[in-house]
N, C-alpha and C positions, 0 to 999 in steps of 0.2 A: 731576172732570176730563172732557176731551172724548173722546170714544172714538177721535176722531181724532187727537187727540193723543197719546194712550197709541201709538195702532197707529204713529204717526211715530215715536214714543221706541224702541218695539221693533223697527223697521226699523230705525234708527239702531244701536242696540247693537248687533242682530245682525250691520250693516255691517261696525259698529266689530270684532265677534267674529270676524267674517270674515278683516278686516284684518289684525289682530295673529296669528291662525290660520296666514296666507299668509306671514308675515313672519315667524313663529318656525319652519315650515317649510323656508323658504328658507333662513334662518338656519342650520338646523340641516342641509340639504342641504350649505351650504357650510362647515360645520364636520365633516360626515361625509367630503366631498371631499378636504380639507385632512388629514384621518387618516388616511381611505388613503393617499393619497401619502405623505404621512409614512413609515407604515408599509412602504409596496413601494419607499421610498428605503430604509429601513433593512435591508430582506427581499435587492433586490439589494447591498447593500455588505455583508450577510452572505454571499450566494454569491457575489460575488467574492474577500474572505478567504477561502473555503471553497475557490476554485478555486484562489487562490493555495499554501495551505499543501497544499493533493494534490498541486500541479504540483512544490512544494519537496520534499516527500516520496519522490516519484517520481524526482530528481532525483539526493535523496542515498542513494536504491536504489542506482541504475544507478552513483555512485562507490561505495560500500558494496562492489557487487559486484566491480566492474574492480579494488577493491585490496586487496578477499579474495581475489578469484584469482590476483592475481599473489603475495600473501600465499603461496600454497598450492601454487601452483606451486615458488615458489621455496623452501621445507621440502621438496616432494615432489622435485624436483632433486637433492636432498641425499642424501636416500632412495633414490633411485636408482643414482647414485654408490659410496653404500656397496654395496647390492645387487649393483651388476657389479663393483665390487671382490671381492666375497664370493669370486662369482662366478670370476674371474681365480684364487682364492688356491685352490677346488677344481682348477682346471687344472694349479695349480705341483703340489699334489699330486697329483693324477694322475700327474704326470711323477714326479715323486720314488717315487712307490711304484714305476711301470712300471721302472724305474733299478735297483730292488731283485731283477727278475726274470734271470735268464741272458740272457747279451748278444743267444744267436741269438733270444728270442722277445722280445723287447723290440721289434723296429719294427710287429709285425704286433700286439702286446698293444696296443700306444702306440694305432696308427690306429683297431681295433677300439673299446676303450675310449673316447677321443677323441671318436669320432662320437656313442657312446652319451652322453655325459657333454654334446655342444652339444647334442643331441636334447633331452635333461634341461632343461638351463640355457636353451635358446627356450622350451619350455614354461613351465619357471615363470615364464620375466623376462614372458612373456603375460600370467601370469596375475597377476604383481606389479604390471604395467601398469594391465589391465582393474581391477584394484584400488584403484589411485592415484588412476584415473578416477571411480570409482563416487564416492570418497572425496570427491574434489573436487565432482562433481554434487550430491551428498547436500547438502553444506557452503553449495552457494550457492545452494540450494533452501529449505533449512534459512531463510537468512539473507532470501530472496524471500519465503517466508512470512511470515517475522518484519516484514516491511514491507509487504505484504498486508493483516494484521491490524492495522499499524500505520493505514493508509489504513482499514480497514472502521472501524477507532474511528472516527476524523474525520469518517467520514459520519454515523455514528452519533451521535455529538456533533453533528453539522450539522443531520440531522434532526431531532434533538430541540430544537434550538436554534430552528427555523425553525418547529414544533409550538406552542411556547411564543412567540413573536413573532404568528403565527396567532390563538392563542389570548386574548391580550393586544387584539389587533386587534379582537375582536368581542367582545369585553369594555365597549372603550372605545365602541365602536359601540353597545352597549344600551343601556350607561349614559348616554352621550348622549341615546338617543332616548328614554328610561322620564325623563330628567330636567326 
């Protein structure tokens, strides 16, 4: 054969090598395109699921709380009722013992005693108070955390979910381009 011919045949192929080179390229451009998108359509309708169920979460916090605290207020109402009933039933006795003393010192024992015994009974209903208070605080602190940790799971779950979608991503992405 002609040396010329050969060197056409080989400029030819290599054309041809070139051609099919540029077009499985391309090809492969637009099938790496078409995955991404793919994938960052899937990546955001996974964080908007993700923003939805925090938003839901967060949501049934705030009733969670407003109906444990009225939950708790309304036992601690209770509780306090009894308390100043106690309260009232030390007073009758008060009276009833002062009753027991001779008639001349009975108004100055009564006042005496009396002030001593509301002195008493403001102190502790204070401190039965600041009690009720703490009780309640603790309670819907208690329950805030408990839906904190509820929320850190879900991100937690989200980010791992969104690692392995990532991860998937450029999976398919090698394997495309080694194939």
């Amino acid at each position: 054969m002609n040396f010329s011919i050969i060197l056409f045949l080989f400029q030819d192929l290599a054309f041809k090598n070139q051609l099919c080179k540029e077009q499985q390229d391309k090809r492969f451009e637009q099938e790496r395109t078409i995955l991404v998108k793919n994938y960052e359509n899937e990546l955001q309708s996974m964080i908007d699921q993700q923003k939805k169920q925090v938003e839901k979460a967060e949501e049934q916090q705030h009733v969670d709380l407003k109906v444990t605290s009225k939950k708790i207020r309304a036992e601690q109402e209770k509780e306090l009722k009894t308390f100043r009933e106690s309260l009232k039933q030390e007073l009758k006795l008060l009276k009833q013992e002062v009753d027991l003393l001779p008639k001349s010192e009975r108004k100055e024992a009564l006042k005496a005693r009396k002030e001593a015994l509301e002195h008493d009974q403001q102190h502790r209903e204070q401190l039965f108070l600041a009690k009720l208070n703490d009780v309640h605080e603790s309670s819907l602190k208690r329950l805030s955390d408990t839906h904190k940790e509820k929320i850190a799971l879900l991100d937690r779950q989200f980010l791992q979910q969104k690692q392995q979608l990532l991860r998937a991503r450029e999976a398919a992405i090698w394997v495309r381009k080694n194939s």
